[in-house]
mmCIF file of the N, C-alpha and C atoms, coordinates in Angstrom:
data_MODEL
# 
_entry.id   MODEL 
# 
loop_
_atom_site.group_PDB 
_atom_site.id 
_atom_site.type_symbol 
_atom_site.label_atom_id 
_atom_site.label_alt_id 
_atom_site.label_comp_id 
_atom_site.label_asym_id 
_atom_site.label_entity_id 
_atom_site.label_seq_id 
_atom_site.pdbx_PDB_ins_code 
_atom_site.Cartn_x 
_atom_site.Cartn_y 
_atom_site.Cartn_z 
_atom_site.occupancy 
_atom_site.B_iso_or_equiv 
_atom_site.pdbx_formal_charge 
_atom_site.auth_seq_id 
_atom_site.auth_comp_id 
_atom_site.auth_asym_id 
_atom_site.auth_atom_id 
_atom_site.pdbx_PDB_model_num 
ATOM 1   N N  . UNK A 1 1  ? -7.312  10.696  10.388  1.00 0.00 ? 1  UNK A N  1 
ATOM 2   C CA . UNK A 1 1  ? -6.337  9.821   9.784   1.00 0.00 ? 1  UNK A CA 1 
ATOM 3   C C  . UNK A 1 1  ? -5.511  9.186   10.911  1.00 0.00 ? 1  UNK A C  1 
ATOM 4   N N  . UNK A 1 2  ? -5.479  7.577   11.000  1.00 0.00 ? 2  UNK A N  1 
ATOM 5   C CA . UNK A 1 2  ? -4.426  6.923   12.281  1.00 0.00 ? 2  UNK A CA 1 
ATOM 6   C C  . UNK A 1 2  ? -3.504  7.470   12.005  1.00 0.00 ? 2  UNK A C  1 
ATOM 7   N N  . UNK A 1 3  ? -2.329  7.385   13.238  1.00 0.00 ? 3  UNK A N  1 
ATOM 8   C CA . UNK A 1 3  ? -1.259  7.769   13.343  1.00 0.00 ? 3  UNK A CA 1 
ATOM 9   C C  . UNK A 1 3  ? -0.023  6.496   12.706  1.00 0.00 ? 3  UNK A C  1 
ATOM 10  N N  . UNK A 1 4  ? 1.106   6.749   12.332  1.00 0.00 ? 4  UNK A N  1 
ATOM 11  C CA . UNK A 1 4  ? 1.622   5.749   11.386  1.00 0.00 ? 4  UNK A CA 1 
ATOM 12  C C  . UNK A 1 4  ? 2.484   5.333   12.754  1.00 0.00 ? 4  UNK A C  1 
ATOM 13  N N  . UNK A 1 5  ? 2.843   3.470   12.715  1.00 0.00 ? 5  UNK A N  1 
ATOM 14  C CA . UNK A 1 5  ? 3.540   3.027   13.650  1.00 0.00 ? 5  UNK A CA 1 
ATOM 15  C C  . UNK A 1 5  ? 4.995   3.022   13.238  1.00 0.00 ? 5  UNK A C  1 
ATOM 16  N N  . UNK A 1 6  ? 5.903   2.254   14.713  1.00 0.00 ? 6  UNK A N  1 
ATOM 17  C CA . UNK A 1 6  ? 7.195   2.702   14.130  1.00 0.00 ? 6  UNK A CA 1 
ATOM 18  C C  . UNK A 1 6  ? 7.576   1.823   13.222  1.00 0.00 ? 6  UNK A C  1 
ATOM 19  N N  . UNK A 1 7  ? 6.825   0.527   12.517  1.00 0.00 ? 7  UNK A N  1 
ATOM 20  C CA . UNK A 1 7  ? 7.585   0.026   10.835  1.00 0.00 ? 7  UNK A CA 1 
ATOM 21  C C  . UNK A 1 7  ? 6.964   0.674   10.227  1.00 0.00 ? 7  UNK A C  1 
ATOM 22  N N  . UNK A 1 8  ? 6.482   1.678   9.883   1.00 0.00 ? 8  UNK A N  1 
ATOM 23  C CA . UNK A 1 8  ? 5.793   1.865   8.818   1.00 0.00 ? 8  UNK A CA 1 
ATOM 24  C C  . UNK A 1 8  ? 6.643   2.532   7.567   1.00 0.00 ? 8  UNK A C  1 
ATOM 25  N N  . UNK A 1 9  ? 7.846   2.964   8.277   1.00 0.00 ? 9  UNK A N  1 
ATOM 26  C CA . UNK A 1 9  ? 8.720   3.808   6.993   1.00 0.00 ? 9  UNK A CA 1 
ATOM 27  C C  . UNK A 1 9  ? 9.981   1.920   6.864   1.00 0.00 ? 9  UNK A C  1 
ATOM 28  N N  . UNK A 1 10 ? 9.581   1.403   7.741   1.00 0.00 ? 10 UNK A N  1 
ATOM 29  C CA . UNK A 1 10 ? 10.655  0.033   7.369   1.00 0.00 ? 10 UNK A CA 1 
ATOM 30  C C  . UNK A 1 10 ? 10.085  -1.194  6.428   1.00 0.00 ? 10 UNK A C  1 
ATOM 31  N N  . UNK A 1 11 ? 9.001   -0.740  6.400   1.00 0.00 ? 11 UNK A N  1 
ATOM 32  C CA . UNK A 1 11 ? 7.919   -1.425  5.563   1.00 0.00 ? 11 UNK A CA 1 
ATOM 33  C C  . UNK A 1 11 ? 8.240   -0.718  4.229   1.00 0.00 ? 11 UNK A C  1 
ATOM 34  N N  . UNK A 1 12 ? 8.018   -0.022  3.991   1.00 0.00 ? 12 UNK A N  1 
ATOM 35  C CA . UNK A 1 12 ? 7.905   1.142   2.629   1.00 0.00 ? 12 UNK A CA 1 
ATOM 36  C C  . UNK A 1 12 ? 9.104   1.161   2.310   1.00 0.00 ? 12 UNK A C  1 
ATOM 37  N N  . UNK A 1 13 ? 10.227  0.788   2.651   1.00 0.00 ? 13 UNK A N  1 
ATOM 38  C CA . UNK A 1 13 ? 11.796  0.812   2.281   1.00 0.00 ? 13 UNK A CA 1 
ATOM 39  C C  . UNK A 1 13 ? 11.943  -0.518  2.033   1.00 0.00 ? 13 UNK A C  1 
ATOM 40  N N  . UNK A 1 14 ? 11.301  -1.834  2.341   1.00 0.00 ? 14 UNK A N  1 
ATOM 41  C CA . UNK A 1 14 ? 11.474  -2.438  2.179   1.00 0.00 ? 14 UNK A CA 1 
ATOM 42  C C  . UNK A 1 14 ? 10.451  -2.962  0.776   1.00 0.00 ? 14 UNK A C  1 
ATOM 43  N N  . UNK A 1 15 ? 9.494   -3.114  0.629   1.00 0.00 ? 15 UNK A N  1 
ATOM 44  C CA . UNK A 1 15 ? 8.441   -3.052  -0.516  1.00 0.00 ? 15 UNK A CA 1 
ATOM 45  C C  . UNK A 1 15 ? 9.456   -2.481  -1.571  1.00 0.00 ? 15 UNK A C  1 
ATOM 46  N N  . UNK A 1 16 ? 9.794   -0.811  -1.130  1.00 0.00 ? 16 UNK A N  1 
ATOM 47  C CA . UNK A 1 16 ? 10.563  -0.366  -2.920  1.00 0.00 ? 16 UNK A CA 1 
ATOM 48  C C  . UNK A 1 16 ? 11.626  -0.895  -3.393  1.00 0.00 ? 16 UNK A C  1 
ATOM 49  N N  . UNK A 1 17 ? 12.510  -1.697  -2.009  1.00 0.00 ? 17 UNK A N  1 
ATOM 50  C CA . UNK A 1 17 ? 14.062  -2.392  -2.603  1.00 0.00 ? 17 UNK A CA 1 
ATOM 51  C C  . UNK A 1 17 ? 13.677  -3.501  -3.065  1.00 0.00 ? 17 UNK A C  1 
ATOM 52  N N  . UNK A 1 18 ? 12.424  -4.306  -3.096  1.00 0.00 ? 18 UNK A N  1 
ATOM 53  C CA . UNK A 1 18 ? 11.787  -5.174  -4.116  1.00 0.00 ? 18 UNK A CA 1 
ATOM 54  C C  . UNK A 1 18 ? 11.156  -4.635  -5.428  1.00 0.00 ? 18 UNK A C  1 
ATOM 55  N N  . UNK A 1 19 ? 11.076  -3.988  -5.670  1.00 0.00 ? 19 UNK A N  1 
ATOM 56  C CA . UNK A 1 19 ? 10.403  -2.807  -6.807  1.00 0.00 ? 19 UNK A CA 1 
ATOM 57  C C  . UNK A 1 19 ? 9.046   -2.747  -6.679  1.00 0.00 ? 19 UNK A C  1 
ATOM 58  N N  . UNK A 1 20 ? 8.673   -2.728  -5.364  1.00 0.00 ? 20 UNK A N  1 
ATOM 59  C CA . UNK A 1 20 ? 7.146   -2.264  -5.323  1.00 0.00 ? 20 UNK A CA 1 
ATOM 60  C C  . UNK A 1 20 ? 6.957   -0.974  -5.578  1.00 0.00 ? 20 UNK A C  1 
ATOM 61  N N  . UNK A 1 21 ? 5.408   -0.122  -6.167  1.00 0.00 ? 21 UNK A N  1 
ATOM 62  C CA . UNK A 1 21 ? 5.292   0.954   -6.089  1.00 0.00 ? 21 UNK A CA 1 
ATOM 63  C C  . UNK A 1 21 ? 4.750   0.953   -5.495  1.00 0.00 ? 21 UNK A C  1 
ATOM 64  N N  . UNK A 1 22 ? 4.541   1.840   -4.446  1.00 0.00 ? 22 UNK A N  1 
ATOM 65  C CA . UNK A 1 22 ? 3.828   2.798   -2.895  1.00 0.00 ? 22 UNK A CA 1 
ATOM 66  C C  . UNK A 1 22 ? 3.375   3.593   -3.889  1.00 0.00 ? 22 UNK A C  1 
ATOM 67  N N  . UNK A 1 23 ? 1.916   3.441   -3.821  1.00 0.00 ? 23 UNK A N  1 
ATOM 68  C CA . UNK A 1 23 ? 0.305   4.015   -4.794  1.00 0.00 ? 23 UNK A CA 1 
ATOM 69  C C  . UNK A 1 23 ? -0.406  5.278   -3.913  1.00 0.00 ? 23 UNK A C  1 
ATOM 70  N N  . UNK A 1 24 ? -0.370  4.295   -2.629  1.00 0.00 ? 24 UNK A N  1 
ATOM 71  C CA . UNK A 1 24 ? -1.421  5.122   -1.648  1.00 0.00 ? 24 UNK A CA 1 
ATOM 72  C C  . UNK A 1 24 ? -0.801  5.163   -0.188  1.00 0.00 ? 24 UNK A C  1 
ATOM 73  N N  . UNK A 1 25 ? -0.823  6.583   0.376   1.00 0.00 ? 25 UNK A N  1 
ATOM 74  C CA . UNK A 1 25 ? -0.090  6.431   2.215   1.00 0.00 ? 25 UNK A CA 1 
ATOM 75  C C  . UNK A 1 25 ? -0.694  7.708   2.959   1.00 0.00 ? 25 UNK A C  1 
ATOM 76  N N  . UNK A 1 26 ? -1.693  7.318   3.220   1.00 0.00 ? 26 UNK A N  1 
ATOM 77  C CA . UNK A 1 26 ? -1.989  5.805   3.347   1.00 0.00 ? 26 UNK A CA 1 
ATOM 78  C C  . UNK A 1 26 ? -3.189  5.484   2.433   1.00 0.00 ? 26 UNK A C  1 
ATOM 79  N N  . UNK A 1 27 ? -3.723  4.363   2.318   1.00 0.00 ? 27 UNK A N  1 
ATOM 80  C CA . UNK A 1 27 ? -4.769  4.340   1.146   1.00 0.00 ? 27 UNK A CA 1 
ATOM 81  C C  . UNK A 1 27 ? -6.661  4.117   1.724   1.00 0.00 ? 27 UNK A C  1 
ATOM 82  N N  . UNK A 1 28 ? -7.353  5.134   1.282   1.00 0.00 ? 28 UNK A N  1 
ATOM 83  C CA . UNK A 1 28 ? -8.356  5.607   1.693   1.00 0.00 ? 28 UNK A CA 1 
ATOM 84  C C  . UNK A 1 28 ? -9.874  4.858   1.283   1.00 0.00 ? 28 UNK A C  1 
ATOM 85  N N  . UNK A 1 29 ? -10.648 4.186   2.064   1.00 0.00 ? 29 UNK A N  1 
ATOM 86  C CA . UNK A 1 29 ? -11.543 3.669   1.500   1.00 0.00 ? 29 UNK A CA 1 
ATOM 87  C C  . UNK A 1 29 ? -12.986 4.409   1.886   1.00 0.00 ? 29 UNK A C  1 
ATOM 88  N N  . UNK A 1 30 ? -13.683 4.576   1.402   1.00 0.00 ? 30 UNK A N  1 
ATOM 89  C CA . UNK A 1 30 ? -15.175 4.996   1.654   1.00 0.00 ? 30 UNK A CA 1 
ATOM 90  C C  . UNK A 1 30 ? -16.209 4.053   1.926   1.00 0.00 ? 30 UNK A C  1 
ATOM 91  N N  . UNK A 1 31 ? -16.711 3.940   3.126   1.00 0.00 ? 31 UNK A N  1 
ATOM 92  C CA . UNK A 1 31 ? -18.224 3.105   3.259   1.00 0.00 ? 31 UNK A CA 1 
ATOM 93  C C  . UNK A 1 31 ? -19.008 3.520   3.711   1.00 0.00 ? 31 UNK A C  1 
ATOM 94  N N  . UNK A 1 32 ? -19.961 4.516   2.613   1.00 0.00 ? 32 UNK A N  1 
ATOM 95  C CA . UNK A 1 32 ? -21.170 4.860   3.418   1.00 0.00 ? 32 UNK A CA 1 
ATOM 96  C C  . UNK A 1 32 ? -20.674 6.295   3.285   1.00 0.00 ? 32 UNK A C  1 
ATOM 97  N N  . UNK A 1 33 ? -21.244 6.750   4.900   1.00 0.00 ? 33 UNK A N  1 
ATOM 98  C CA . UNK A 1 33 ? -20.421 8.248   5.303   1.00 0.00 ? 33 UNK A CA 1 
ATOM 99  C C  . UNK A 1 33 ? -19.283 8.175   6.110   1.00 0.00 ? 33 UNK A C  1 
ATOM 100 N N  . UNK A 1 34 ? -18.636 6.916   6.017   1.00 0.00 ? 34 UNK A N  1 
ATOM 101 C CA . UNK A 1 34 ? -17.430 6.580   7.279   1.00 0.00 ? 34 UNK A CA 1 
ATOM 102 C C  . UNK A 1 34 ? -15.984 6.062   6.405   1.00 0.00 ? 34 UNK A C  1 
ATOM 103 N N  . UNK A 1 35 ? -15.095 6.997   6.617   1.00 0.00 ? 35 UNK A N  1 
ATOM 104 C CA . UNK A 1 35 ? -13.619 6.773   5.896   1.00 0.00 ? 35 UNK A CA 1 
ATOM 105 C C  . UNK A 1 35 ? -12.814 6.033   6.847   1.00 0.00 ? 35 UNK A C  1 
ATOM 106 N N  . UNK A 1 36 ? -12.300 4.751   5.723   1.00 0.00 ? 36 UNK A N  1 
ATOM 107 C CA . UNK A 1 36 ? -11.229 3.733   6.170   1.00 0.00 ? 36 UNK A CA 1 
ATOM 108 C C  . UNK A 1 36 ? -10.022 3.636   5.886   1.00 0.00 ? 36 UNK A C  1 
ATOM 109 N N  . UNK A 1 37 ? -8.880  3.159   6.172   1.00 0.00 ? 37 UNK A N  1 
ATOM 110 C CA . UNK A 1 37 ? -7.881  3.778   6.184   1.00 0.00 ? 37 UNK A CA 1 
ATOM 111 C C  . UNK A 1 37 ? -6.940  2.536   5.873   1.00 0.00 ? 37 UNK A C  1 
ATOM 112 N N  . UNK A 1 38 ? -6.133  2.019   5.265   1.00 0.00 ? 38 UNK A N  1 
ATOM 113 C CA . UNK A 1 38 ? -5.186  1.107   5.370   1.00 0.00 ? 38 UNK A CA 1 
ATOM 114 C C  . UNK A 1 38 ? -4.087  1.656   5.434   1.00 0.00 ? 38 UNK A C  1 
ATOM 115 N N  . UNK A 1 39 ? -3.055  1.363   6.111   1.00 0.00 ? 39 UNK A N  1 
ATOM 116 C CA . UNK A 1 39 ? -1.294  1.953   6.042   1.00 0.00 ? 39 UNK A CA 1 
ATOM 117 C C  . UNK A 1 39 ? -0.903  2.286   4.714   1.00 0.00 ? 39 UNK A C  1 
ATOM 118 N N  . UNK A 1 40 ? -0.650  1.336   3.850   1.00 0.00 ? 40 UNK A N  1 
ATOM 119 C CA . UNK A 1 40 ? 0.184   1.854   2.342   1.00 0.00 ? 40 UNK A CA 1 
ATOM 120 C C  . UNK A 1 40 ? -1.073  0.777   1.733   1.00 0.00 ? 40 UNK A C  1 
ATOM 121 N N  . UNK A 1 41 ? -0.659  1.476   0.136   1.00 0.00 ? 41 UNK A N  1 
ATOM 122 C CA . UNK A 1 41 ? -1.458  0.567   -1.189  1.00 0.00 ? 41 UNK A CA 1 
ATOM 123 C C  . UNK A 1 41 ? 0.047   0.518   -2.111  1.00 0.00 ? 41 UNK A C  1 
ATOM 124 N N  . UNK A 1 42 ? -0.098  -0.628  -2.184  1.00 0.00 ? 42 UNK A N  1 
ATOM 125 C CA . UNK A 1 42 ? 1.122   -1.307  -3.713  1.00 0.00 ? 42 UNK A CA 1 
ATOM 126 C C  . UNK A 1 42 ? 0.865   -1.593  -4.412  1.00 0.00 ? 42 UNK A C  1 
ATOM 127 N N  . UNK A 1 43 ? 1.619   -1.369  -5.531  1.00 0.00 ? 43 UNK A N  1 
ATOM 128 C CA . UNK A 1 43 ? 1.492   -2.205  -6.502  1.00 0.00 ? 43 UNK A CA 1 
ATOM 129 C C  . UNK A 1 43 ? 2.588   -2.851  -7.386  1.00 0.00 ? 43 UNK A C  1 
ATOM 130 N N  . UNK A 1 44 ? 2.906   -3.679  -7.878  1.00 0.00 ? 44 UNK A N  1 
ATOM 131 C CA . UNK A 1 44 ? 4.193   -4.487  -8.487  1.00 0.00 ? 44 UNK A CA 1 
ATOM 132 C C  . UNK A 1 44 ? 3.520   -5.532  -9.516  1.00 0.00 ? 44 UNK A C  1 
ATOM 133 N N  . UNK A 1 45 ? 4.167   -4.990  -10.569 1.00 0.00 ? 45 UNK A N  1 
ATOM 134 C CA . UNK A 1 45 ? 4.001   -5.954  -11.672 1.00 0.00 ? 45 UNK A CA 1 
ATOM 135 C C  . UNK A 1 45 ? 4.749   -7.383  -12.226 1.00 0.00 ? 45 UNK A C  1 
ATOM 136 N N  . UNK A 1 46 ? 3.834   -7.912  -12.217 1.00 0.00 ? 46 UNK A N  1 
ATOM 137 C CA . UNK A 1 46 ? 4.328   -9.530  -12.753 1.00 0.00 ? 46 UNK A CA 1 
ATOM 138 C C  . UNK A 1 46 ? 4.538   -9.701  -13.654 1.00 0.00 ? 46 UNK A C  1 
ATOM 139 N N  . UNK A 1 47 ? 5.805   -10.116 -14.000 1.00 0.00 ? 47 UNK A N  1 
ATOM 140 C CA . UNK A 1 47 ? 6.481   -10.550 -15.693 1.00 0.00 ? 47 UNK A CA 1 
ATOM 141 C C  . UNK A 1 47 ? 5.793   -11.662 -15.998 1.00 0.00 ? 47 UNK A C  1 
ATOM 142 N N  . UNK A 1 48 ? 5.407   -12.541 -15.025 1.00 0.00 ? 48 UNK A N  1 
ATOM 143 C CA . UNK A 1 48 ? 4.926   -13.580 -15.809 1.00 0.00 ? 48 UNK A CA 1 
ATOM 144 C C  . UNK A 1 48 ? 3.239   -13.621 -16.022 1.00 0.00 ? 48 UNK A C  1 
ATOM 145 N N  . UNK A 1 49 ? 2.729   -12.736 -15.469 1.00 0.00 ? 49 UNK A N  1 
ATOM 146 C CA . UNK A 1 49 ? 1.063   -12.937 -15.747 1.00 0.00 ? 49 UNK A CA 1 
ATOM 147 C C  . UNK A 1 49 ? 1.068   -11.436 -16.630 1.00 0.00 ? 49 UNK A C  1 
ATOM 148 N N  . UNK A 1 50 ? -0.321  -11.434 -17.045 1.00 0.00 ? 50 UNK A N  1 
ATOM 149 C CA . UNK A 1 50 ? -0.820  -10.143 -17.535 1.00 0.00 ? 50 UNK A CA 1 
ATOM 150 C C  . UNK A 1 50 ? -1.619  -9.692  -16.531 1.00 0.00 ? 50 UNK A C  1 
ATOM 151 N N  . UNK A 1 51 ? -1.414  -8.270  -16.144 1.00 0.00 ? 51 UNK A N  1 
ATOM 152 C CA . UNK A 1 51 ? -1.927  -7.611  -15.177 1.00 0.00 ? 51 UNK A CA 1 
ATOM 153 C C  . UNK A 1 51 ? -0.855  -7.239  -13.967 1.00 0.00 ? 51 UNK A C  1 
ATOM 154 N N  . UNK A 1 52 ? -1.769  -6.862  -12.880 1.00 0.00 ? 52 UNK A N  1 
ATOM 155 C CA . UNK A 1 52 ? -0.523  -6.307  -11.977 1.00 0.00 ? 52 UNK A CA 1 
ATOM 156 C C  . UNK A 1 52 ? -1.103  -7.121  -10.731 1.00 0.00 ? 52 UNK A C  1 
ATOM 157 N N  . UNK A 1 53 ? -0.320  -6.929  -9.740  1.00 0.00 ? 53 UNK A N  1 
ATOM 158 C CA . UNK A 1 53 ? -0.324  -7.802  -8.293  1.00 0.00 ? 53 UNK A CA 1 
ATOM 159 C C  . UNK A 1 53 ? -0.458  -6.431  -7.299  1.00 0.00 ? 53 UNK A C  1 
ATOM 160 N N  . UNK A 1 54 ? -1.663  -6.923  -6.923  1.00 0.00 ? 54 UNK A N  1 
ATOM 161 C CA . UNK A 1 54 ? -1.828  -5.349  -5.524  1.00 0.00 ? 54 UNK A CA 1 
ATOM 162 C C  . UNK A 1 54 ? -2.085  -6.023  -4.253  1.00 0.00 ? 54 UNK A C  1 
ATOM 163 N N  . UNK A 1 55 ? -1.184  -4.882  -3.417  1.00 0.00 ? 55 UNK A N  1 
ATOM 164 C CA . UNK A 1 55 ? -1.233  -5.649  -1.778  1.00 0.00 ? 55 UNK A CA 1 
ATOM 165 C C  . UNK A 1 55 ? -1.794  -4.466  -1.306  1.00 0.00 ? 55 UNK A C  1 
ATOM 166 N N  . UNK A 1 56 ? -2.421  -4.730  -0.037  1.00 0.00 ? 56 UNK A N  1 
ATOM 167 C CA . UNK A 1 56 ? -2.861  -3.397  0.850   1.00 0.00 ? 56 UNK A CA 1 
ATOM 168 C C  . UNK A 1 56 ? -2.540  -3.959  2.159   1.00 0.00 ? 56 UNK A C  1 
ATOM 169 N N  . UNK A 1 57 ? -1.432  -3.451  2.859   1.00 0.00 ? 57 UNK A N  1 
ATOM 170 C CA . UNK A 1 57 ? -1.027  -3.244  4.653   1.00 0.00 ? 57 UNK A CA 1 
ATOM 171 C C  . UNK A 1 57 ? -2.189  -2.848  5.360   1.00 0.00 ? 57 UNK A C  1 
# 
């Protein structure tokens, strides 16, 4: 698992004072036999569409 840099908790404080939810930390992908890694997974819902809005760092 990478090591987390120094925004990574200024990132995540900043995402939740927008009302993001922090899903995944970090968030884990599989290809194959080789695990990938992104910093955080979000998610925040849109009042105006149906469905939700997902970001991955």
């Amino acid at each position: 698992m990478p090591a987390k840099d120094v925004y990574h908790n200024v990132v995540i404080t900043a995402l939740e004072k927008d009302s993001w939810l922090i899903t995944d930390d970090p968030f884990k992908l599989k290809c194959g036999t080789k695990d990938l890694y992104i910093d955080l997974g979000a998610e925040k819902l849109i009042a105006a569409q149906k469905g939700q809005q997902k970001i991955a760092f």
